[in-house]
N, C-alpha and C positions, 0 to 999 in steps of 0.2 A: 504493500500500500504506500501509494506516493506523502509523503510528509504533505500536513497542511496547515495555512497559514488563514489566523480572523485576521482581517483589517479592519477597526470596530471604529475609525474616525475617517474624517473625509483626507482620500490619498490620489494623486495623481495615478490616471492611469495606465501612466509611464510606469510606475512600480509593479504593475498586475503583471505586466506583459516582463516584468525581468521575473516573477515567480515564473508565470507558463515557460520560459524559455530553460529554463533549470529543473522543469518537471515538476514544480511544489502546485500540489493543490489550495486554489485562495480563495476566500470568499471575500466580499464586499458587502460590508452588513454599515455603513458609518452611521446608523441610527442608535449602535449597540451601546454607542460609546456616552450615551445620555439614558438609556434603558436598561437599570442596573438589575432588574430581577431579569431581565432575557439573556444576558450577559455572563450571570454566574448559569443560568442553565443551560451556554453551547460552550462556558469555555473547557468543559472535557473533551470535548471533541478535537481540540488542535495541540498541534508539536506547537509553533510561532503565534505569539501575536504583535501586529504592525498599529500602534498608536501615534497620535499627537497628545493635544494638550485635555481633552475633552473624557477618555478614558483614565479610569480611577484605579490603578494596580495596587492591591491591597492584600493583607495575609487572610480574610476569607476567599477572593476571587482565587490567590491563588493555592489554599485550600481544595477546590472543587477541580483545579486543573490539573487533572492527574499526569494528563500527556504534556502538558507545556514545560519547552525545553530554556525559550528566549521569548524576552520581548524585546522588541524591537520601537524606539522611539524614535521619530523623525524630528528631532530639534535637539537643543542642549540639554534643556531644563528637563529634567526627572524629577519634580516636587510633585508627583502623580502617581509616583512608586515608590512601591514600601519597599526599598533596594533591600535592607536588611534582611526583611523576610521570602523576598525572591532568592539569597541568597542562602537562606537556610531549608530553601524548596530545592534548592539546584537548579536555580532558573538563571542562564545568565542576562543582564542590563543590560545593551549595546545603546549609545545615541550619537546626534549626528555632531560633536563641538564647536565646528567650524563653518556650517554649511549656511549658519545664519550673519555673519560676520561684517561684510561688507552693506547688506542690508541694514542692519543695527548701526553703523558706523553714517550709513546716508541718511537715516531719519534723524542723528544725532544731530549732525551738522544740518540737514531742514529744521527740525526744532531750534537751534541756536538762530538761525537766519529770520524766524518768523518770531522771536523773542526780540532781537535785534532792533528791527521794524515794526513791531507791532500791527503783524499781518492780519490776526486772526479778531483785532478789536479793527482794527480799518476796514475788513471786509465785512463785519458786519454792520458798521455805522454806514458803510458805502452803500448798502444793498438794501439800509433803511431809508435811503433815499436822501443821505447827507452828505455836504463836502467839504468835512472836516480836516481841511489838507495840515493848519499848520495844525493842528493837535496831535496829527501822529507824527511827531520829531523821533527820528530815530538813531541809531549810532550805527557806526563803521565796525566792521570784523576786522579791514585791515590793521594793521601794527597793535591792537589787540595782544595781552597775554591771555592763553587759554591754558588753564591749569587742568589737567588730566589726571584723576584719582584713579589709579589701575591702567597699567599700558600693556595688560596682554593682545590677544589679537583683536579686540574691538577697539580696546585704548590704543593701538598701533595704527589701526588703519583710522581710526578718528584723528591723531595727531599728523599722519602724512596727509590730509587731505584741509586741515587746516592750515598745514605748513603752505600748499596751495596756495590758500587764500591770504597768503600776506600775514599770517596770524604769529605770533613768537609763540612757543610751547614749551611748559615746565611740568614736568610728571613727578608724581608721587606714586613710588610702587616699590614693596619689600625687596623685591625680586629682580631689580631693575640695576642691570651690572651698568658702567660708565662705557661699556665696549658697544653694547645694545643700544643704548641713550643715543650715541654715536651715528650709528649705524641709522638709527633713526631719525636726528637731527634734532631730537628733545635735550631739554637740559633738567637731568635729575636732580631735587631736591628735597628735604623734607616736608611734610605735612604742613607744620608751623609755615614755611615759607611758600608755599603753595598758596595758602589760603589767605596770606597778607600781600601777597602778589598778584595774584589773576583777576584780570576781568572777570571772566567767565571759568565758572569751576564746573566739568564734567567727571560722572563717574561711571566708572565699566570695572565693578568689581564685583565678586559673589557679595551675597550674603550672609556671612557668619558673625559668632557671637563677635569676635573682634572690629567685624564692618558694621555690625547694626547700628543706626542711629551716628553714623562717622559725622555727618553734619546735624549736629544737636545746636544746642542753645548757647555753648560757651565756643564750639570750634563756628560756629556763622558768628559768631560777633570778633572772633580774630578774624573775619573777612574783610577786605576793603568796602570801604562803605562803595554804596554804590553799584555794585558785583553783583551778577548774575548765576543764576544753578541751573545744570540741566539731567534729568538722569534717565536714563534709557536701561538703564541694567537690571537695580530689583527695587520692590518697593523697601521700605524695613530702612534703607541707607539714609533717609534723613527725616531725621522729626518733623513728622508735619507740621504738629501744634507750633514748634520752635520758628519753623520758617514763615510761618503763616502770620505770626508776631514781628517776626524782621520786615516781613513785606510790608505791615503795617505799619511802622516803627520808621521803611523809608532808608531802611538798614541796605537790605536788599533792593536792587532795580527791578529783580523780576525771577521770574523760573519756568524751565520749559522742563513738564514733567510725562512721561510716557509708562511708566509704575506707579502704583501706590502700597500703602500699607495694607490695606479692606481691596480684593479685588475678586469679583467685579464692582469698580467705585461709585456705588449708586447715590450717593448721595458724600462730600464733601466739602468741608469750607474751605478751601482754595479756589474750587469751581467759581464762585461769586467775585474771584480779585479779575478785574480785567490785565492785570498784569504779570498773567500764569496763564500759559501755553497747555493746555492738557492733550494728552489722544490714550487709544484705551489701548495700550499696551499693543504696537502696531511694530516695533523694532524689529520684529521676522516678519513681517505682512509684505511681502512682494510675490510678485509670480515666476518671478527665477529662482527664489529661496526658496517658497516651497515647492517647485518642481525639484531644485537641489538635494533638499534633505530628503524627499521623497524616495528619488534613485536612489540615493547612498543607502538610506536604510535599504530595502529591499535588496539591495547588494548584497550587504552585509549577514541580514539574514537567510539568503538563499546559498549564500558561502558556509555561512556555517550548517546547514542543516543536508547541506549536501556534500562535504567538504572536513569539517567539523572544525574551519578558519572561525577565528574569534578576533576578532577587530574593533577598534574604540565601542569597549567594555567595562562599565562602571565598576564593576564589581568581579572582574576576573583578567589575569592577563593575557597576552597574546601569544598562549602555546596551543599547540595538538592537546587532542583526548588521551595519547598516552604518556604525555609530559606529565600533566595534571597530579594523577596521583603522587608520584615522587616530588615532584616540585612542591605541594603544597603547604610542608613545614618550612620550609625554606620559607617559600614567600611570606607564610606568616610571622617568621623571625625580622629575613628583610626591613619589612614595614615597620613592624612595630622598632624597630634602630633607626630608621629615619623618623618615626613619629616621636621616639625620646628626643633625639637633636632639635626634630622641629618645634619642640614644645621648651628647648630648655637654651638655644642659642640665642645672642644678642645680633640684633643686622639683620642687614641682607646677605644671601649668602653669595660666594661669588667663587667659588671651589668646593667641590664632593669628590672625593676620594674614598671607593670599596672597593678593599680588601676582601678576595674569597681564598681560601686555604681548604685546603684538605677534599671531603667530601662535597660541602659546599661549590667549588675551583670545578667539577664536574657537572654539574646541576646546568640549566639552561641561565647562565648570568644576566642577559639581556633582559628575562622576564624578573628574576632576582632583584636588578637595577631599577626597572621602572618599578617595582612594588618599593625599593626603599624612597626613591623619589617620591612616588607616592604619599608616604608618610612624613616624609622630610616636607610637603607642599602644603598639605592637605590643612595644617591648623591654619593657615592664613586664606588658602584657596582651598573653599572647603571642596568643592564639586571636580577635584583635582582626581582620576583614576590611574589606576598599572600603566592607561596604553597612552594618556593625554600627559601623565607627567614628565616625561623624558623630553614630547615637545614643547611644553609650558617651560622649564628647566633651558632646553635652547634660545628659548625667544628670550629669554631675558638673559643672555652671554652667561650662563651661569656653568663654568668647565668639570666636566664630570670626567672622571677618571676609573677606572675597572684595572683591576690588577689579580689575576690567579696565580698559585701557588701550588703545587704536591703535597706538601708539609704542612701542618697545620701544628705542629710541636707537641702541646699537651693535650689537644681535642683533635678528634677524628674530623670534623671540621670546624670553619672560622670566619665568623664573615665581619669585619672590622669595618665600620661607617664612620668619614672624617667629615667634617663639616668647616668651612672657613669663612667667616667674617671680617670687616674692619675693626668690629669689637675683639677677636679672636679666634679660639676655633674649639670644639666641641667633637670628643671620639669616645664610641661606644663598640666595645664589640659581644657578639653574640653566639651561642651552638645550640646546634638541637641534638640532645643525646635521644638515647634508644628510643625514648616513651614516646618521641615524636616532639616532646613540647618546647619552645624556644626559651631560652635564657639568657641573663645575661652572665657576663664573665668578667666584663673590666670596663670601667667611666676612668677615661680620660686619662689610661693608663693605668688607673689605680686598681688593684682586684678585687674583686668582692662575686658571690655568685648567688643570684636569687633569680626568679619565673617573672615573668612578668603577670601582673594584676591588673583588674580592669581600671582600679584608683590607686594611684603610688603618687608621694611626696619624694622630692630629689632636694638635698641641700649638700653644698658643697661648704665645705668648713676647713677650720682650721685644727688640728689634734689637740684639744684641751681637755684634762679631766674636767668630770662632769654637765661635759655638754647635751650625752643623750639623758641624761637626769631630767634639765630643762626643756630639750625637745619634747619628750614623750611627754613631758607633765601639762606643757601647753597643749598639745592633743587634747590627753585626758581634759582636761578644764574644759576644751570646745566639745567634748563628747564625741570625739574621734575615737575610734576604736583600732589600734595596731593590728595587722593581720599576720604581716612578716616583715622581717628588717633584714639586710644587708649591710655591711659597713665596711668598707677600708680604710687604709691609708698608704702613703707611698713611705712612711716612713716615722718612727717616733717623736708627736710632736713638729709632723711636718703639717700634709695638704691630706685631708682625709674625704670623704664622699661618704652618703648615707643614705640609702633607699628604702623607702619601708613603703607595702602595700596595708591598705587603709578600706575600714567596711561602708565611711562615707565621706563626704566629699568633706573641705576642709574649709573650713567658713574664711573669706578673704581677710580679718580679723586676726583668723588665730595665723594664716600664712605671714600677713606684715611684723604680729609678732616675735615668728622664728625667724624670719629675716632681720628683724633687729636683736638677734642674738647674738653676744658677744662672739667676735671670732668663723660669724657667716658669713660666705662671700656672694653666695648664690643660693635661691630657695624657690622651687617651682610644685604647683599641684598639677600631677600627670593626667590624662584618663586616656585607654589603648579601648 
């Protein structure tokens, strides 16, 4: 029986004809994807399903699907799938990264130009029969600073296309090496200076805890007076209440916004400023984008299902079905050594060096490398995968290094993750014995050996009697529970490191004050 695939949202049907062509049986049901009790009662029936934004993948639908292998999402955004539980189904996530890019990138720059001019209050004063010419005084884009929060590939192609336009460009992005910035014709700088310098503040960044709310109430009032916002990326990135007060305030000139926080945004108080740009979340609404992401998925999933190729996959990397099993500890160890370093370095990074030794030095390194990139990405760029990190990692000059070995010394293997900053550099390395499970073995040279935990605390200190006295005791007081501890040091009274895994998170209270403990140099709350 030929594999078959729902398409339960509306899909070009350019993507039917690449299943027919591969043999996959498809149906075309795009009414399923709003028809939620008809939905859980066909999806046993398919290997694939091919969604947009409309279908809801969830751990009951996929509960009920017993034969679904993949879903296939035609766009970036997966906040429609419950990835974790697809992945505990063994469903792999494939989506499209890139396919929306330059569309996102052209409504940016229409939204700045129609903020500019105040297109969208002149067309309709104009259309009520008035001619209002000097009241819509507008301002120039050229020589213009345009500050860009996030210059991955939408912040990339928004500032080459602004460079166009006569525009000067300063980006703000972790990840953002001086080789890159170059390359591009942007000039890197921090946050603080971004936002006292630009005209026009654009953002193209995910949405995580660290982005939420990036433009609040105290970072819009370091804006120049005067400054405009535009944001096409996610809602969540700027206090509404806060801008909605600056617009009033006279802080801000204006904002052209394409996300909100409530979406679909049926009702808002920005809507009523005539000096805010709305449209409803149209950044991939073209007819090249979505015939693009269209193709690609259906590529992708007719590759794997006939093939069993896995390609930009949220939630799995890019090997064969009989890499998979072997590789799997690995990759789990991988990850979680790039997600220590990324949770516990200063900077941007701008060097990665892994080290594989032993058993490890045989495994497939490339799927190995992007899983730690992965984790080394993923706390700042959440929606960061195995197969997108290696290319997010390039775009930003960030030089990765791979080195294998025979020897692995005291472990059967060894996979060593370096990380390098302007602040400095951060190394962790890792093995997985018999049981399968990853560990670590040495912070920063120093050894100590403990599992990793879903909540671990890292402070790095100085060798002082009675310092874990005082650590534990500030836990205790927050009602942190110790689960296990690890401890080194390189030497008596020298540079010591302490890892303890913990039953609950640690209230930002009790972490500020083990950071102010005598003799701390560094103190982070993990979670893997």
């Amino acid at each position: 029986m030929a594999p078959r695939v729902l398409v339960s949202d509306s899909l070009s049907p350019s993507a039917l004809q690449i299943f027919a062509a591969h043999g996959l049986e498809a149906d075309f049901r795009p009414d399923l994807g709003r028809d939620r009790a008809h939905l859980l009662d066909a999806i046993g029936d398919y290997d694939a399903l091919a969604i947009r934004s409309a279908t809801r993948v969830d751990a009951d639908l996929l509960a009920r699907a017993g034969r679904l292998r993949v879903v296939g999402r035609a766009g970036v955004g997966v906040d429609n799938v419950d990835v974790g539980a697809a992945t505990a189904h063994g469903v792999v996530v494939m989506n499209t990264p890139y396919g929306n890019s330059v569309t996102t990138a052209e409504h940016t720059i229409a939204l700045m130009m129609a903020l500019a001019r105040q297109i969208p209050a002149a067309d309709a004063s104009t259309r009520a029969g008035k001619w209002e010419k000097s009241r819509f005084m507008g301002v120039e884009l050229a020589g213009k600073t345009l500050g860009v929060i996030g210059c991955g590939n939408v912040g990339a192609n928004v500032a080459t296309r602004a460079l166009g336009l006569a525009m000067r460009v300063i980006a703000f992005d972790p990840f953002l090496t001086p080789e890159r910035a170059e390359e591009l014709g942007v000039e890197p700088v921090a946050l603080e200076a971004l936002l006292a310098r630009a005209d026009i503040v654009t953002l193209h960044t995910p949405l995580t805890a660290r982005t939420r709310h990036i433009l609040n109430a105290e970072s819009i009032a370091r804006m120049k007076r005067g400054a405009r916002i535009v944001n096409c990326a996610r809602g969540g990135l700027v206090d509404e209440a806060a801008l909605a007060a600056a617009l009033d305030a006279g802080h801000v000139a204006g904002a052209a916004l394409d996300v909100f926080e409530i979406e679909p945004a049926g009702d808002n108080p920005l809507f009523a400023r005539e000096n805010v740009v709305c449209t409803p979340h149209l950044g991939a609404s073209t007819v090249e984008a979505q015939e693009k992401v269209a193709l690609q998925i259906a590529q992708r999933i007719a590759d794997f299902l006939t093939r069993g190729e896995i390609v930009d996959a949220v939630n799995f990397p890019s090997v064969n079905a009989e890499e998979a099993p072997r590789l799997a500890p690995y990759i789990a160890l991988a990850e979680r050594l790039g997600a220590f370093v990324g949770q516990t370095a200063r900077g941007s990074f701008e060097h990665v060096s892994i080290i594989y030794e032993g058993a490890a030095a045989a495994r497939n390194v490339k799927a190995l490398t992007a899983a730690a990139l992965a984790g080394l990405l993923r706390p700042i760029l959440s929606e960061t995968n195995m197969v997108s990190a290696p290319v997010i990692a390039k775009e930003r000059g960030v030089v990765v290094d791979e080195v294998t070995r025979s020897a692995s010394g005291d472990y059967e293997s060894l996979i060593t993750l370096t990380a390098w900053t302007k602040e400095g550099e951060r190394s962790l390395a890792g093995t997985v014995f018999h049981d399968d499970e990853p560990r670590i073995v040495a912070i920063d040279g120093v050894r100590l050996e403990t599992a990793f935990a879903p909540r671990m605390i890292f402070v790095s200190n100085e060798d002082r009697p009675g310092f874990m006295g005082l650590f534990a005791g500030l836990l205790g007081e927050a009602g942190v529970n110790i689960a296990t501890c690890a401890l080194g040091r390189d030497r008596p009274g020298g540079s010591a490191r302490a890892l303890v895994g913990v039953d609950e998170p640690a209230p930002e209270r009790a972490m500020a004050r083990i950071a102010a403990l005598p003799g701390v140099r560094f103190a982070a709350a993990l979670e893997f």
